[in-house]
C-alpha positions in Angstrom: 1.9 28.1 -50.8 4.0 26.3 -53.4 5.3 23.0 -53.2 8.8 23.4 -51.6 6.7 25.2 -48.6 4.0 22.3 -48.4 7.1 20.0 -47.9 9.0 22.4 -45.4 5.4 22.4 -43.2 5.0 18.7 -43.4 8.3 18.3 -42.6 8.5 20.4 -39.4 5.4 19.5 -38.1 6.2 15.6 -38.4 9.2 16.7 -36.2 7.1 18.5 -33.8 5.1 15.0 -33.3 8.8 13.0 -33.1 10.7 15.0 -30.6 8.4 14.5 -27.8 8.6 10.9 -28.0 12.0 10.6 -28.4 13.1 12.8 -25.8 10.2 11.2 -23.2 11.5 9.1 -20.2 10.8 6.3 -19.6 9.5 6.2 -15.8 10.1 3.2 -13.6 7.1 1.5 -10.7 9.5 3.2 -8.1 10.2 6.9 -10.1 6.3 6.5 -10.7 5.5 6.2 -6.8 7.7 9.0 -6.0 6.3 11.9 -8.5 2.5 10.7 -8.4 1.8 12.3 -4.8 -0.9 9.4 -3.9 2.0 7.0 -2.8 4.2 9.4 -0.8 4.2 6.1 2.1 4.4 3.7 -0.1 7.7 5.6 -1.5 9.1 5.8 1.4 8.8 2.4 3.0 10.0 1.0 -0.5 13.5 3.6 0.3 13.5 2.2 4.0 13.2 -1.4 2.9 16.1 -0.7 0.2 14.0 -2.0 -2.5 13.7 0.8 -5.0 16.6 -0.6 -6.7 14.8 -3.8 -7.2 11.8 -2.8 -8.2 13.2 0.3 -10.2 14.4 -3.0 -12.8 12.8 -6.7 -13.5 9.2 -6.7 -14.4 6.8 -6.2 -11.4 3.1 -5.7 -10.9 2.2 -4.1 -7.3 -1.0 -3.6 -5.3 -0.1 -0.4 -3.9 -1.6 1.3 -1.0 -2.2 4.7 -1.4 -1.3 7.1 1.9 -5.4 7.0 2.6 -4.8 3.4 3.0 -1.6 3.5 5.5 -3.0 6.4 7.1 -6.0 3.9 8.0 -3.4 1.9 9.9 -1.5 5.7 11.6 1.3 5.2 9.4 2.8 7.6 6.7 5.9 8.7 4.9 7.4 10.2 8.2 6.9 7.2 10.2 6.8 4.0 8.8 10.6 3.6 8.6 10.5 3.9 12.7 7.2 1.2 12.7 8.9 -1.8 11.0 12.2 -3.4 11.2 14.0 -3.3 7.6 13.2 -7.2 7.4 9.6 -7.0 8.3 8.8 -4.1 5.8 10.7 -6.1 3.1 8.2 -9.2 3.9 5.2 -6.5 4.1 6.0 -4.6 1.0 6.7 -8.1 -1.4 3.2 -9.2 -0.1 1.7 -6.1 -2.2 4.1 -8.1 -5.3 4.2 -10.3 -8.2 7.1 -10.9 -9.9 5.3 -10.7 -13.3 3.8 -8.0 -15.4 -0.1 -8.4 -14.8 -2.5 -5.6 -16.2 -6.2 -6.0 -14.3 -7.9 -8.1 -17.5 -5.0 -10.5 -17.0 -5.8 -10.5 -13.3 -9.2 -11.7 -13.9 -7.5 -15.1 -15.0 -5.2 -15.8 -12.6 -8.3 -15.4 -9.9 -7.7 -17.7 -7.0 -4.9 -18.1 -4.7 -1.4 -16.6 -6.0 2.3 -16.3 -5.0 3.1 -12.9 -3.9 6.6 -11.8 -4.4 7.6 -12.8 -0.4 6.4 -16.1 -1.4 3.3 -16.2 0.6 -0.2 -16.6 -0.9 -3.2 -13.8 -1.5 -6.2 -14.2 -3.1 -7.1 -12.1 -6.1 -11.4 -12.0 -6.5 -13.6 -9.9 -8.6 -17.0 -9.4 -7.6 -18.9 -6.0 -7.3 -17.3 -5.0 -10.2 -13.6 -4.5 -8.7 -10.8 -6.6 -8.7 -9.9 -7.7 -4.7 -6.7 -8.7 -3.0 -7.6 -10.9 -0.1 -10.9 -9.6 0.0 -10.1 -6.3 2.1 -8.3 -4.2 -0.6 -9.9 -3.1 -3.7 -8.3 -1.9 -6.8 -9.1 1.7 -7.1 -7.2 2.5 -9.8 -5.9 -0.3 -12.1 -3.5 -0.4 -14.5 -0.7 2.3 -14.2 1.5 1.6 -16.4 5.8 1.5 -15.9 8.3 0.4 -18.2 8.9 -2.0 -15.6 5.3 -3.5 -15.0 2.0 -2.4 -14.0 0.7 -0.3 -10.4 -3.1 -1.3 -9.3 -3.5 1.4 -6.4 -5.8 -0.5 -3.4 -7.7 1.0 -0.7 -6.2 -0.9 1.9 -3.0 -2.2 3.4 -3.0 -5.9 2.3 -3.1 -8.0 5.2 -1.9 -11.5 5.7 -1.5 -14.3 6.1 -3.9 -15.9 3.4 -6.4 -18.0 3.3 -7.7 -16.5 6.6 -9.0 -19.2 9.4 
């Protein structure tokens, strides 16, 4: 190959590598929960509640129930619009929120009671190895990263209110 081809190569592969990224969408906490297929409830209470435009923008971390989870409680995507009034899932859904960006290592500082987004407290533990909300729902799958904040999926519906009696 002479040198004008060497170039030419160079050239169109370093394109190959740029296109991709430039052309990549960015994917929101809320476009995340819709496409995954784990969170099909969690979508659909977040549309019910009316706060996918909320949590499609700001910066957000949630402790999201998978469907497993809800379906622990009989509730899924085709229901749990019809369990909860609008006002209720609002408060239910914010409990599973911080209004800050908090990856599972930065979790592990802030253990202790915290502020969930509703404004009520929970309290984040680590023992056996997994971070806890409120000791009944474990982090299964920590740090999903948004361009809006991070997803921890939990195993359970978090349940309130905290500290328990």
């Amino acid at each position: 190959m002479n040198r004008i081809s060497k170039v030419l190569v160079v050239v169109v592969l370093m394109l190959l590598m740029v296109v991709p990224l430039v052309g990549a969408q960015q994917q929101s906490i809320v476009d995340i929960a819709v496409s995954d297929g784990r969170f099909d409830t969690l979508a659909a209470a977040v549309v019910a509640a009316e706060l996918d435009g909320a949590l499609s923008g700001g910066e957000w971390t949630v402790f999201a129930p998978t469907d497993d989870a809800f379906a622990k409680l009989g509730l899924d995507a085709g229901n749990i619009a019809d369990a909860f009034s609008k006002e209720d899932l609002t408060d239910i859904l914010l409990y599973h929120a911080l209004t800050s960006n908090v990856s599972s290592g930065e979790a592990k500082g802030l253990l202790g009671d915290v502020t969930m987004a509703n404004g009520n407290l929970a309290g984040l533990k680590y023992f056996d190895d997994s971070l806890w909300v409120n000791d009944d729902s474990r982090v299964i799958i920590e740090n999903v990263i948004a361009d809006n904040g991070t997803i921890h999926a939990v195993d359970n519906v978090i349940l309130g209110p905290w500290p328990r009696n």
